[in-house]
N, C-alpha and C positions, 0 to 999 in steps of 0.2 A: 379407863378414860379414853375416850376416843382421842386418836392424836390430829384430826382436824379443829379441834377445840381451841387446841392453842396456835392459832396460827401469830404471825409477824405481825406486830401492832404496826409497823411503818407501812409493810407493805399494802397492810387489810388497809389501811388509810389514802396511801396512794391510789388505788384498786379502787375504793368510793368516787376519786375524783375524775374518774375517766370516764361514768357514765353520767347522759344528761337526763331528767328531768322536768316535766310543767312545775317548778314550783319555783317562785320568786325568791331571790337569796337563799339561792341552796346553796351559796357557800357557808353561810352564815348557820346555817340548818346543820351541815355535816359535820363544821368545826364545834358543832355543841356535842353532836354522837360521837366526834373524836373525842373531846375531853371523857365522857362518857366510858369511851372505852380505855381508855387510861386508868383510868381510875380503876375501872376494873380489872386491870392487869396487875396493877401494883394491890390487890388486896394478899396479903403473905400466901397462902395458899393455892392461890393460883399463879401467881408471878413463881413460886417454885415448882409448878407443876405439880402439886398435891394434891388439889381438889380433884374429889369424886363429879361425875357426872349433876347430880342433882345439886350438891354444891355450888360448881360451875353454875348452871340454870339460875338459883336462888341470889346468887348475888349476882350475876348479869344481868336480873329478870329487876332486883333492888335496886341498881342502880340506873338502869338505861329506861326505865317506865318513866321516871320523872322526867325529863324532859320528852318525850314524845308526850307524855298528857299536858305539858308544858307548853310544845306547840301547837296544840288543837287551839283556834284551828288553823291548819296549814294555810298559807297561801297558795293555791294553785292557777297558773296561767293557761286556760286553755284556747285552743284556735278554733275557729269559726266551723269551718268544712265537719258535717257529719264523720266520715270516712277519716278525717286527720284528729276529731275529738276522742273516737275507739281507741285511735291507735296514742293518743296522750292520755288515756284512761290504763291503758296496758303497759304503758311505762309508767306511769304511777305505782302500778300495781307493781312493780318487778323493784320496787325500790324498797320492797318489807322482804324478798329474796335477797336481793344485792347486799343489803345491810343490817338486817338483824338476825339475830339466832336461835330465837325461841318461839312457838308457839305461841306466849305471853304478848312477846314485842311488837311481832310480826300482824298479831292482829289487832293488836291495840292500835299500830298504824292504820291498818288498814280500815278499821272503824272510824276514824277520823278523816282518813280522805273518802270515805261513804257520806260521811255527813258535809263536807266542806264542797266534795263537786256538784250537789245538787244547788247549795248557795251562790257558785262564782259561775255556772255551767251559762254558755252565751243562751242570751234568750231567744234566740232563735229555732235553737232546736227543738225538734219535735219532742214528746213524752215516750215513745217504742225508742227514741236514740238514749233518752236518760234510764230507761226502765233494760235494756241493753248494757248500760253501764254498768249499772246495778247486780243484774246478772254476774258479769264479770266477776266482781268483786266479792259474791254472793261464793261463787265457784273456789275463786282463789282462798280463802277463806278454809272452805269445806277440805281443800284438798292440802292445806298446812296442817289441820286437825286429822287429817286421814292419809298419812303418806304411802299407809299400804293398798290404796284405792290406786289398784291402777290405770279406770277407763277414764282416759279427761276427757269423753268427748261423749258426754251422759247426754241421756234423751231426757231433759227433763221437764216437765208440764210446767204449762205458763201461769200465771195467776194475773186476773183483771184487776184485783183488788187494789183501792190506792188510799193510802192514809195521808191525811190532809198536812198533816205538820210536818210537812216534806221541810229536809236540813235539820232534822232533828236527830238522835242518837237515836230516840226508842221507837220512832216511825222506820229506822233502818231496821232494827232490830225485831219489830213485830212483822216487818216484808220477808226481814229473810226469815223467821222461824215460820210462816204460812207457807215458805220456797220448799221451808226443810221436809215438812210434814205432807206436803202436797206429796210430794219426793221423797216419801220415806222407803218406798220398797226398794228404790237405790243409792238413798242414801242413807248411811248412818248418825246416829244422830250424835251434835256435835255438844259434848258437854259445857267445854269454855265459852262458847257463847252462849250457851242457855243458863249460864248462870252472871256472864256479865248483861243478858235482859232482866233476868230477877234484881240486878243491883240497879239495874236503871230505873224500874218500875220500883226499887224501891225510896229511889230519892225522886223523881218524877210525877209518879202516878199514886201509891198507896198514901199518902199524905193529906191529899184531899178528901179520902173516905174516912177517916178517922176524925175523933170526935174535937180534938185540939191536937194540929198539930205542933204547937211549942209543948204539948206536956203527955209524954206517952202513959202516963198514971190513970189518965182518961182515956179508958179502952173500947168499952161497948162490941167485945171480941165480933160477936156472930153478925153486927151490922157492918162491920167494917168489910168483912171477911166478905158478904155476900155482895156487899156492893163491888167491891174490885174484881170477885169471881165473874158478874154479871157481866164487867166492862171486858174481858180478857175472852170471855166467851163472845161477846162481841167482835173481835178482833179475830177468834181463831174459828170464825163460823163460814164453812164452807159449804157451795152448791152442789158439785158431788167429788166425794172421796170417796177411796178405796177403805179407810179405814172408820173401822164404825167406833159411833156418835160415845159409846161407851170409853172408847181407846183417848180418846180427846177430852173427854170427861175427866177420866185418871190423869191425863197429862196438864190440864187445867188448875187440877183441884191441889195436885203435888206443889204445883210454880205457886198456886196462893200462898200455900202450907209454906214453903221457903221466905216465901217474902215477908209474911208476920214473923217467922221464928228470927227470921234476920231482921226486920224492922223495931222488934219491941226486943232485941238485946239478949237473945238466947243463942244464938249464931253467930259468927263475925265471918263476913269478905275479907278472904285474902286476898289482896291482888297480885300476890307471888307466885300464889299458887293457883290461882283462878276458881277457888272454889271456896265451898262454906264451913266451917270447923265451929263445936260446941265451944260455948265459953269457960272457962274452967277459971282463969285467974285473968280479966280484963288490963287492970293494972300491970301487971307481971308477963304479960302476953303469951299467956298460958292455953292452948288448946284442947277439944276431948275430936272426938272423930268427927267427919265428915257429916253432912245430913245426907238418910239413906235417898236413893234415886225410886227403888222398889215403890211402888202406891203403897202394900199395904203396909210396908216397915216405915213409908213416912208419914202414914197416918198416925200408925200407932207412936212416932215421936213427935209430932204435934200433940197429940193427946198430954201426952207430959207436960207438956210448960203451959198451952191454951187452950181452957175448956168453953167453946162455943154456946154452950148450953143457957150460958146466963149471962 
């Protein structure tokens, strides 16, 4: 157990209240992640210092998600000046550092101030100063999922592309996976959020191509399947890539394959754990493994539960 883990709940507490932030009643904001962390202190295990690493994670990750998805969306106050909204865009940013401690937290934060600065951002700005932001937040992101990356100062290709339902979760989310894959020779690819876009896309977007969606009994597997491949192919269609039309194709056809295995109740989101687990005992909250990443091992477990064919 790392001994940074257990740090001083008074102190970690006072330590929150000396940095400032754009966002309105952030006393109000920190006194909620205070109780948050409390609570987390006193679960017996950790209050005596017992908890293992993943332990630690699992109930920090349980208890401190609920309010940050709580306060989506954040209020944030930004100022006018180009040059002074960067720099309140980066203190934004520094506040899923400053205060949370997981992978999980930290970007589930910061997924929410992607979707709330485009809503509150002054209308004055230009779109290169919000698509700038963007970036930011795109990077900071990439570089909590990858701490062993050590260039922070990637050359990375820009994309023109703009998705209209700007302020939305899965409009952030479809910009940055065209950021990642634009940017795949130096970037790696980030799992947690490719799978919290599968979860968005699956309460968002898969509901419309489906036959009813109040009654998943009414399947019609191969129309639904092709419509929403169609839409996502739209989205992940690029003017020129490094990476061929086939690599995009697999990567496509897999995020479909996830999103029905998890839509029609074969899968379950964890959001502890940021990823997807078979269902074994729904009830009893019983999991089987992971859905595979591989094309061809998640074809062949889509084949299991959904036969397209008919």
């Amino acid at each position: 157990m790392s001994e940074t883990t257990y740090t001083d709940y008074s102190s970690t507490v006072e330590t929150w209240s000396k940095a400032k932030y754009p966002i309105n009643n952030l006393a109000n904001l920190l006194d909620t992640f205070s109780k948050a962390l409390k609570e987390i202190y006193s679960s017996p295990e950790i209050e005596n210092k017992q908890a293992n690493q993943e332990t630690y994670n699992s109930t920090y990750n349980k208890v401190m998600l609920n309010p940050i998805f709580d306060s989506h969306p954040l209020e944030f106050v930004w100022r006018e000046k180009e040059s002074e909204f960067i720099s309140d865009i980066s203190s934004a940013i520094s506040l899923a550092h400053n205060i949370f401690e997981t992978v999980e937290t930290k970007n589930a934060y910061l997924i929410s101030l992607a979707v709330a600065f485009k809503k509150s951002a002054p209308k004055d700005l230009s779109r290169d100063v919000l698509d700038s932001a963007s970036e930011l937040i795109y990077e900071a992101i990439f570089h909590i999922e990858n701490l062993e990356q050590q260039n922070s100062n990637l050359e990375n290709i820009k994309d023109n592309y703009s998705y209209l339902a700007d302020g939305q979760a899965l409009a952030f989310q479809i910009q940055y996976h065209r950021w990642m894959i634009l940017n795949k020779s130096v970037l790696p690819e980030t799992s947690y959020m490719r799978n919290r876009f599968i979860n968005i896309v699956i309460r968002k977007n898969f509901p419309k191509h489906t036959p009813n969606p109040e009654n998943k009994t009414e399947t019609r597997y191969a129309e639904s399947r092709l419509k929403l491949k169609n839409e996502i192919t739209q989205h992940m269609k690029f003017d020129k890539l490094e990476l061929s039309s086939e690599v995009i194709e697999k990567w496509i056809n897999s995020f479909v394959n996830n999103v029905m295995l998890v839509y029609y109740g074969f899968y379950k989101w964890d959001k502890l754990r940021g990823d997807f687990y078979r269902v074994i005992d729904l009830e009893n909250s019983k999991f089987g493994e992971k859905i595979p990443d591989q094309f061809e091992e998640n074809n062949e477990e889509f084949s299991k539960f959904i036969d397209i064919n008919h």
